[in-house]
C-alpha positions as CSV (number, residue, x, y, z in Angstrom):
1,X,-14.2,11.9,-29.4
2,X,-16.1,11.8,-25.9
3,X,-15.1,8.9,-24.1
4,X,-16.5,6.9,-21.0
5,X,-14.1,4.3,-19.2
6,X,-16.2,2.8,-16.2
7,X,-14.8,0.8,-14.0
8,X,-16.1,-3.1,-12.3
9,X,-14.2,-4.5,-9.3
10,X,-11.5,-3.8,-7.6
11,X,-9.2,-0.8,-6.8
12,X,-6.4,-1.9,-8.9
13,X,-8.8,-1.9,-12.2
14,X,-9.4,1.8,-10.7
15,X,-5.9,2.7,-10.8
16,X,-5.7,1.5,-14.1
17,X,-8.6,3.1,-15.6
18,X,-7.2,6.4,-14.2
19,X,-4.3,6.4,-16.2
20,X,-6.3,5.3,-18.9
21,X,-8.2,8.2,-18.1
22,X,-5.3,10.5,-18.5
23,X,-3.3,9.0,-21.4
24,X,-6.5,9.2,-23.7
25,X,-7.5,13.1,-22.4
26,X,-3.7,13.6,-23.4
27,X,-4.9,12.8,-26.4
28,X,-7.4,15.1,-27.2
29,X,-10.1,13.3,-26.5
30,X,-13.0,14.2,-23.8
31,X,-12.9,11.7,-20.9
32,X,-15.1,11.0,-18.1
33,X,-15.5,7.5,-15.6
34,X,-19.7,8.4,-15.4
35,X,-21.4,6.0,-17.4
36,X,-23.3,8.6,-20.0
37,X,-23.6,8.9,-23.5
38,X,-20.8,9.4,-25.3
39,X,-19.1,7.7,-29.0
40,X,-17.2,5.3,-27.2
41,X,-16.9,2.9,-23.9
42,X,-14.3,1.4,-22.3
43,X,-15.5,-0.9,-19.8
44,X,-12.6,-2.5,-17.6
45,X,-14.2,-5.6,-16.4
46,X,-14.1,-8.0,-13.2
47,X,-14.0,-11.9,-12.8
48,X,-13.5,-12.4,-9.1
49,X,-17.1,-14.1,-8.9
50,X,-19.5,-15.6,-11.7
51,X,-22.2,-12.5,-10.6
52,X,-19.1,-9.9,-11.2
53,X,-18.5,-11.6,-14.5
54,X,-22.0,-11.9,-15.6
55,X,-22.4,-7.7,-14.4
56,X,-19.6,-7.0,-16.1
57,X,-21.0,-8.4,-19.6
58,X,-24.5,-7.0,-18.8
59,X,-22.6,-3.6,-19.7
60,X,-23.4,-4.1,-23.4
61,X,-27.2,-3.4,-22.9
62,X,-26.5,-0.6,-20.0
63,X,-24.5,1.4,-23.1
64,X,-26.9,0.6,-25.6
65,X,-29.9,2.5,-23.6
66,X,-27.8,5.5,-23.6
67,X,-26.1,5.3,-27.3
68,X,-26.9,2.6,-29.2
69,X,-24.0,3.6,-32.2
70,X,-21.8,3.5,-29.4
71,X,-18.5,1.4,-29.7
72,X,-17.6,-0.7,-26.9
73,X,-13.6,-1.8,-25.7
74,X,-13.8,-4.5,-23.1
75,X,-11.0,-4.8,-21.3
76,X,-9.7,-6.6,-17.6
77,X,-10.2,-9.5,-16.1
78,X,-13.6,-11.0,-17.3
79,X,-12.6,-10.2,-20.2
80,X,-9.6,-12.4,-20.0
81,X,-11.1,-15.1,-18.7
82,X,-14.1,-15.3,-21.7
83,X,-12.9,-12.8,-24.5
84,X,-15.7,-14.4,-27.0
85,X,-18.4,-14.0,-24.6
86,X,-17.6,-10.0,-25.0
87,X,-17.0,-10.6,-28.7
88,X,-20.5,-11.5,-29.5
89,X,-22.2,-9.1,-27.9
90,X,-23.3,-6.1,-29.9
91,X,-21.6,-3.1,-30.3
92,X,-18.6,-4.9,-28.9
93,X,-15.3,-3.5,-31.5
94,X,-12.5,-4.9,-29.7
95,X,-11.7,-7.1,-26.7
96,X,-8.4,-6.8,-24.7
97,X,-7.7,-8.7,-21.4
98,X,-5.9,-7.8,-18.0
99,X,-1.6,-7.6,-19.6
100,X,-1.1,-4.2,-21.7
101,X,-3.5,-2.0,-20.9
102,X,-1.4,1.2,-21.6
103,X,-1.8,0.2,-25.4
104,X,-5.6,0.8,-25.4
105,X,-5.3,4.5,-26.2
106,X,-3.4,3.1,-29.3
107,X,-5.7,0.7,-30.3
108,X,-9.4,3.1,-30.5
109,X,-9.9,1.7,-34.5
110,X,-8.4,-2.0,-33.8
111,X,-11.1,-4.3,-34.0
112,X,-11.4,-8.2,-32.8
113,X,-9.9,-9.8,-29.6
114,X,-6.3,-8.8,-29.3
115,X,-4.9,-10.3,-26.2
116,X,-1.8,-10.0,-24.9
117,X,0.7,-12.4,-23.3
118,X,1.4,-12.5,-19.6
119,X,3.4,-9.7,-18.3
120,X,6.9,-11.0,-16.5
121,X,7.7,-7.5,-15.4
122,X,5.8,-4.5,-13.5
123,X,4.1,-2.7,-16.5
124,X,4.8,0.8,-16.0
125,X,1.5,2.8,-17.1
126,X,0.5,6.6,-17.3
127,X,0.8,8.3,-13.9
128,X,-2.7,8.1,-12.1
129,X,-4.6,11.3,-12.6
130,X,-7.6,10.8,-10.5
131,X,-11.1,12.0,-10.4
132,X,-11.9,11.8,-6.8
133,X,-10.3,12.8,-3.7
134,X,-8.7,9.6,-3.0
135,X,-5.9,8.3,-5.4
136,X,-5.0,4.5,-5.8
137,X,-1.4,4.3,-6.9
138,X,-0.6,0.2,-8.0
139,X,2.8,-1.4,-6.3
140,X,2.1,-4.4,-7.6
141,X,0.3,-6.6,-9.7
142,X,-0.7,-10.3,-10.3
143,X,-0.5,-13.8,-7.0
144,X,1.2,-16.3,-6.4
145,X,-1.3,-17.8,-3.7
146,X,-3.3,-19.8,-5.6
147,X,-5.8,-20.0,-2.9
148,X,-7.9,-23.3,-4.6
149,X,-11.1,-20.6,-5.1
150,X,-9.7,-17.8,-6.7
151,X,-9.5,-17.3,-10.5
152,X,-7.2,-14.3,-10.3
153,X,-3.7,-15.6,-10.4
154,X,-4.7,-17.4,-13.6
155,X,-5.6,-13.9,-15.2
156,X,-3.1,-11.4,-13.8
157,X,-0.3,-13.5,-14.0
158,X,2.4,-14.0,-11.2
159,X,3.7,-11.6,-8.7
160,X,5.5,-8.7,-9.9
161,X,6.7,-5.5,-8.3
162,X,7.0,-1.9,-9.5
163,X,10.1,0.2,-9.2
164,X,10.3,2.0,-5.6
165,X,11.3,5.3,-7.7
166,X,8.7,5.0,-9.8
167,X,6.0,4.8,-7.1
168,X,7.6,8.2,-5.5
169,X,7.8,10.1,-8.5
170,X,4.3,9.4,-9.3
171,X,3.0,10.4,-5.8
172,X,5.4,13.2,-6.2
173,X,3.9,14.2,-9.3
174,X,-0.1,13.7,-9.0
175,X,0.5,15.3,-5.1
176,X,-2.2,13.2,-3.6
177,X,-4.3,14.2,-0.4
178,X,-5.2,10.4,0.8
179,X,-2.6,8.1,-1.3
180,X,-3.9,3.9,-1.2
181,X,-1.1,1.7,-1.9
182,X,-3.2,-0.5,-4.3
183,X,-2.4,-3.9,-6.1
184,X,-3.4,-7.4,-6.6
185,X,-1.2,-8.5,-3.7
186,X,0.9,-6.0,-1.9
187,X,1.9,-8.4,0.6
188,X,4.4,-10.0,-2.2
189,X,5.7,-6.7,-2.8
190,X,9.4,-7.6,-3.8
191,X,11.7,-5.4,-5.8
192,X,14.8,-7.0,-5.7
193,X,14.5,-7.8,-1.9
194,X,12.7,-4.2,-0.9
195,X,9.9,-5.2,1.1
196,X,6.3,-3.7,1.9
197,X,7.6,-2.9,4.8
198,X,10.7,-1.1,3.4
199,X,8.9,0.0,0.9
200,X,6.6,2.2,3.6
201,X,9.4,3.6,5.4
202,X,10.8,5.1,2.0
203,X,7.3,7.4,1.8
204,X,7.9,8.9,5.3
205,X,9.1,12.0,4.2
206,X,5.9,12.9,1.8
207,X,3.2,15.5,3.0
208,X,0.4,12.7,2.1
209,X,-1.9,10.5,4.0
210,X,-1.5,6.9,3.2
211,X,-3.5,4.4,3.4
212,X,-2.7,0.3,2.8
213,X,-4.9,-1.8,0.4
214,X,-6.2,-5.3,1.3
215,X,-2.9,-7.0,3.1
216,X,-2.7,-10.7,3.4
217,X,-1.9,-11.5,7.4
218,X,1.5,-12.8,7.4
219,X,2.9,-9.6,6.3
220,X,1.4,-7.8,10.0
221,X,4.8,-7.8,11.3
222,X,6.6,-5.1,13.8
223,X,8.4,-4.4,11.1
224,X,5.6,-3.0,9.1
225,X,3.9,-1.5,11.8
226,X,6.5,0.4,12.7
227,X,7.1,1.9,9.6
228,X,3.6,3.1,9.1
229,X,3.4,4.6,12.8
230,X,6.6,7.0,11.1
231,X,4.5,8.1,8.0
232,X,3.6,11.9,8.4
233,X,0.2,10.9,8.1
234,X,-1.2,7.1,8.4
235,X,-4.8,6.1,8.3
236,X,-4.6,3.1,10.3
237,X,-7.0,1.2,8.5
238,X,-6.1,-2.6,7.8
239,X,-8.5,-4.7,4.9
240,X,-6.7,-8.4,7.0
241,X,-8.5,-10.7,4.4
242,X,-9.5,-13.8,6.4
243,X,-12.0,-15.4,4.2
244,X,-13.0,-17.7,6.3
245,X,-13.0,-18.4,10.5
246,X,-13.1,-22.3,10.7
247,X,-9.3,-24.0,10.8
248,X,-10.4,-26.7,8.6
249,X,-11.7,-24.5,5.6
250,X,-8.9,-22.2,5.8
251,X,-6.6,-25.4,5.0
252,X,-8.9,-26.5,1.9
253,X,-9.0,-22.8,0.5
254,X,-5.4,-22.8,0.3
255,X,-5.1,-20.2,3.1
256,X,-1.2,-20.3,4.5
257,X,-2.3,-19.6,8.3
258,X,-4.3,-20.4,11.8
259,X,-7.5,-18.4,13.2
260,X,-5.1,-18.2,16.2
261,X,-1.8,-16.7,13.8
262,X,-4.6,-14.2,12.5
263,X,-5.9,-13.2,16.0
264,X,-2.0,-12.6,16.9
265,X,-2.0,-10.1,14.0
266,X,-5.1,-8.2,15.0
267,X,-4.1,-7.9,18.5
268,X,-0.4,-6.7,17.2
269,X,-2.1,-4.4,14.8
270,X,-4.1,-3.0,18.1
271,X,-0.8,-2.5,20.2
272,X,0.3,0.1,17.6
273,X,-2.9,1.6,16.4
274,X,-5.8,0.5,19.5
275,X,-8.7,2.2,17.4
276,X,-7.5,0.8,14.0
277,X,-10.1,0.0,11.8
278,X,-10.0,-3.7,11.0
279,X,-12.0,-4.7,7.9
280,X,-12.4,-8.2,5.9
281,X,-14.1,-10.3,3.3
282,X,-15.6,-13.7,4.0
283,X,-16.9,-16.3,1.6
284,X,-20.2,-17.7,3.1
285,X,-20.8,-21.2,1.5
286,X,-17.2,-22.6,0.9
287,X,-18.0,-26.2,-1.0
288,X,-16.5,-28.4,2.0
289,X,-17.8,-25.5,5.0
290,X,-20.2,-27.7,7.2
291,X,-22.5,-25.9,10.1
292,X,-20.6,-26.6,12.3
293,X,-17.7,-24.4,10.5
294,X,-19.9,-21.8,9.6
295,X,-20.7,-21.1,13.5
296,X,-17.3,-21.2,14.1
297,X,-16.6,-18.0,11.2
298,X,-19.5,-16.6,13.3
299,X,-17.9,-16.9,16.8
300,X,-14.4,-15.8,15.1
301,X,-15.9,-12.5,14.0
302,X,-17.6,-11.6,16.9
303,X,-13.9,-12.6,19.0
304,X,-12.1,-10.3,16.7
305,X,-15.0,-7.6,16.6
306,X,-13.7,-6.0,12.9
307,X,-15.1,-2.6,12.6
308,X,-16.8,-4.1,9.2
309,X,-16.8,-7.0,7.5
310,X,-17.3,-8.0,3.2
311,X,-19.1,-11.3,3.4
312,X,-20.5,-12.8,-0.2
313,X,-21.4,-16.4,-0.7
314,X,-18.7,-18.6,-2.5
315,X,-18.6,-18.8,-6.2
316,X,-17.6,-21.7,-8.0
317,X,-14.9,-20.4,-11.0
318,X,-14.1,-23.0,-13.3
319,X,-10.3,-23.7,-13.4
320,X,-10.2,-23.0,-9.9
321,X,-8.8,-25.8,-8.3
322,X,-12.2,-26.2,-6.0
323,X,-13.3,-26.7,-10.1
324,X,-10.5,-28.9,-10.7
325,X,-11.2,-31.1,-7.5
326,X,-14.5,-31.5,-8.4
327,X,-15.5,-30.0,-4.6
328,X,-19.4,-30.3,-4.4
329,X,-20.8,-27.0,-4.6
330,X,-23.3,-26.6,-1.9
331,X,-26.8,-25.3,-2.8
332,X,-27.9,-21.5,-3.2
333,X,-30.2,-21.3,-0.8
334,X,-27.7,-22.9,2.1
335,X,-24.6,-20.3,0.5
336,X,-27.5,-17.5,1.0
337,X,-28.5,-18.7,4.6
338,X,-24.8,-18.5,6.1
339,X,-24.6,-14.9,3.9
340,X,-27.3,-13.6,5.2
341,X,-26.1,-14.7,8.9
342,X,-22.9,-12.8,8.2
343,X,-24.8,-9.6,7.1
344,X,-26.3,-9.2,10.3
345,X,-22.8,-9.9,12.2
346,X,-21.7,-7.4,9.9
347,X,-24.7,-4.6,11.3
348,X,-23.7,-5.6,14.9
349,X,-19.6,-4.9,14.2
350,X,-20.2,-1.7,12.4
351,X,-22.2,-0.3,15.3
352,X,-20.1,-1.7,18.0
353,X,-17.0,0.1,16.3
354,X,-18.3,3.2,15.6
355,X,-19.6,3.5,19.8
356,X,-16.6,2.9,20.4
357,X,-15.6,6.1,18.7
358,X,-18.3,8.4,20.4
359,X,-16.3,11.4,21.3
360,X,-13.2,10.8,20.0
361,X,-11.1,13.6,17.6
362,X,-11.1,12.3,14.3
363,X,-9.7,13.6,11.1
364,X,-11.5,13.4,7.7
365,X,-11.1,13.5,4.1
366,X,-14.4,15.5,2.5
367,X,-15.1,14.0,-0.4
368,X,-18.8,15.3,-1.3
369,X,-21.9,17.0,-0.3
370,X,-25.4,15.2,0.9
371,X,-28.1,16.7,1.6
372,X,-26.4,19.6,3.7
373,X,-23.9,17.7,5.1
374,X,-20.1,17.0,4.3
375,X,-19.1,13.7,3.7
376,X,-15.7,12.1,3.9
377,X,-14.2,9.0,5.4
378,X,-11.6,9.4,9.1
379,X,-8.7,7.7,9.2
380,X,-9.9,4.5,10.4
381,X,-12.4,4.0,7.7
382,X,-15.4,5.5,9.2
383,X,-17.5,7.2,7.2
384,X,-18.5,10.9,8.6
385,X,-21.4,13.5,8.1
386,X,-20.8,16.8,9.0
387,X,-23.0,19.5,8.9
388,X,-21.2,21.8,7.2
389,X,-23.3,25.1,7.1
390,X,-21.6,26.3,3.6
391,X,-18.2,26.9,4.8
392,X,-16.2,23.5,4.3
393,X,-14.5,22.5,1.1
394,X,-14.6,19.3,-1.0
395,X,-11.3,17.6,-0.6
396,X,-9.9,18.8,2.7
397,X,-9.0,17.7,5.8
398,X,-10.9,18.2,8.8
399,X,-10.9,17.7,13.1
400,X,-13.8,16.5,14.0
401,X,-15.4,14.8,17.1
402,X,-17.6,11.8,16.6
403,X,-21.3,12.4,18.1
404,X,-23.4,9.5,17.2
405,X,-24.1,7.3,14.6
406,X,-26.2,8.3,11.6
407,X,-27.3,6.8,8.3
408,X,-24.0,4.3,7.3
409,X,-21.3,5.8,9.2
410,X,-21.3,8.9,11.9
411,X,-22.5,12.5,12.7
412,X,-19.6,14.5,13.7
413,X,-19.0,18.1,14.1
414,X,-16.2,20.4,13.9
415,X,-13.4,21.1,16.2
């Protein structure tokens, strides 16, 4: 049976659609993540915000155009949160939610919405075998935070921690080039007191670059840092989710530090790695976020100059405890204003970052060809064109000096 499972959201639903991937070509079956037509679709969904949500059910028509016999499993988080709203739409055969998902390749002629209880422990799934160049291996899974706007603890359950053996054996075994230490929250990493941080300085010995997912701020320690300078091979790249830049909204979303505590970080992050690549997300809109705190997100970015920044205007989940407050959500238009503000800060960050690399050696992962040139992120998250002239491979590593910038990232050529 040909098989698609596409992927919404973040990079632990990739992670988990890759062994997905794997366990069900184990089985015989033919398997891609392209979204074309094939018997059966397994869409993995996303509930972070209500537009994610309402993407991830638009699926059904998106598979229809291309088979409309097709069978569709939908599976993750949005799925979680609304399984009927998945249920009734056609084509739909069964719908699973974020706990179990190693049991899908069991369940291909279940019908009906079979979900299952929370998970308490890690759930071990299939190791990773990964389409692309870049492999997301999950630590962890589920939060603890509760930050009062997010609806993800609620679906993924509470913080849990996967087996430091486990986590070598599989990077041992799918022999990665760029490995991303991927979960929910891998700042709670915890396995019966081994640490991010300890957790790190066990992978020092493997031939592989590493790179950290998005890291809440009070795990930037020395500590940490110092065990990712002794990897062989660190991509000093750090998602420090901030959210938001104004002291007085930081407290209302639930967020456990200080603009100043998070400027301590960045500058501790520089000390060790001066041209890291320091990226974020931002919520533009937050229900009690006045003018006054929205220019003072602006002013933050601009002191902390990130080489990128995420921003998306605030979405009100129900259950949330914004929801459960009954915090007055402020109009579209005002949410799309301070967005749109954001966006350009975001234009101005990116091309102050990547001047800043002008000339200097960088070293990138190819991960595909456009338009005669090779393309492939450096280390600190830039993303390079090289013109390759025939003789560079897909999946490689490369020194190459930064030029100028070009398109979304940088021209570069080869050392």
């Amino acid at each position: 049976m040909k098989i698609v499972v596409f992927t919404l959201g973040c990079k632990v639903n990739r992670s988990e659609s890759d062994s997905l991937i794997r366990a069900l070509t184990e089985d015989g079956h033919e398997v891609t993540d392209e979204l074309v037509p094939a018997d059966l679709y397994i869409v993995n969904t996303c509930a972070v915000t209500g537009e994610a949500e309402k993407k991830s059910r638009q699926m059904s028509s998106r598979i229809q155009a291309l088979n409309p016999e097709a069978k569709i499993i939908f599976t993750g988080c949005a799925a979680e949160n609304n399984p009927e709203s998945f249920m009734k739409k056609s084509n739909t055969m069964l719908v699973t939610g974020t706990f179990k998902k190693g049991d899908i390749p069991k369940m291909l002629r279940e019908e009906g919405i079979k979900k299952a209880g929370q998970d308490k422990e890690f759930e071990e799934l299939m190791t990773v075998d990964s389409l692309r160049a870049r492999t997301y291996v999950k630590i962890q899974d589920g939060c603890n935070n509760f930050c009062s706007y997010c609806l993800i603890p609620y679906l993924r359950g509470r913080s849990r921690s996967r087996n430091p053996e486990n986590i070598i054996k599989e990077i041992e075994a799918t022999k990665p080039t760029e490995c991303v230490i991927n979960g929910i929250n891998i700042s709670d990493y915890d396995y019966n007191g081994v640490k991010l941080a300890d957790l790190i300085y066990m992978l020092k010995d493997l031939d592989v670059r590493f790179r950290l997912g998005s890291i809440e701020v009070n795990v930037i320690d020395d500590k940490l840092l110092s065990a990712c300078a002794a990897l062989k091979n660190f991509a000093p790249h750090f998602h420090l989710s901030l959210q938001s830049g104004s002291d007085a909204v930081l407290k209302k979303m639930n967020r456990h530090y200080t603009t100043e505590e998070y400027y301590e970080k960045v500058c501790l992050i520089r000390k060790y790695f001066p041209f890291a690549g320091i990226t974020t997300d931002i919520i533009a809109g937050f229900p009690t976020e006045t003018d006054e705190n929205a220019a003072e997100t602006a002013e933050f970015v601009t002191k902390v100059e990130f080489s990128d920044i995420h921003p998306f205007p605030f979405s009100m989940r129900k259950g949330t405890a914004c929801d459960k407050l009954k915090m007055p959500d402020l109009p579209g238009e005002i949410k799309k204003k301070r967005a749109d503000e954001l966006i350009k800060l975001k234009s101005i960050c990116k091309e102050n970052f990547e001047n800043k690399n002008i000339g200097r050696i960088l070293t990138v992962l190819t991960e595909t060809f456009e338009d005669g040139y090779a393309v492939g992120y450096s280390e600190n998250y830039i993303r390079i064109y090289i013109n390759y002239g025939g003789d560079i491979k897909e999946n490689e590593f490369y020194k190459v000096k930064a030029v100028s910038r070009f398109k979304d990232g940088m021209l570069a050529e080869l050392v």
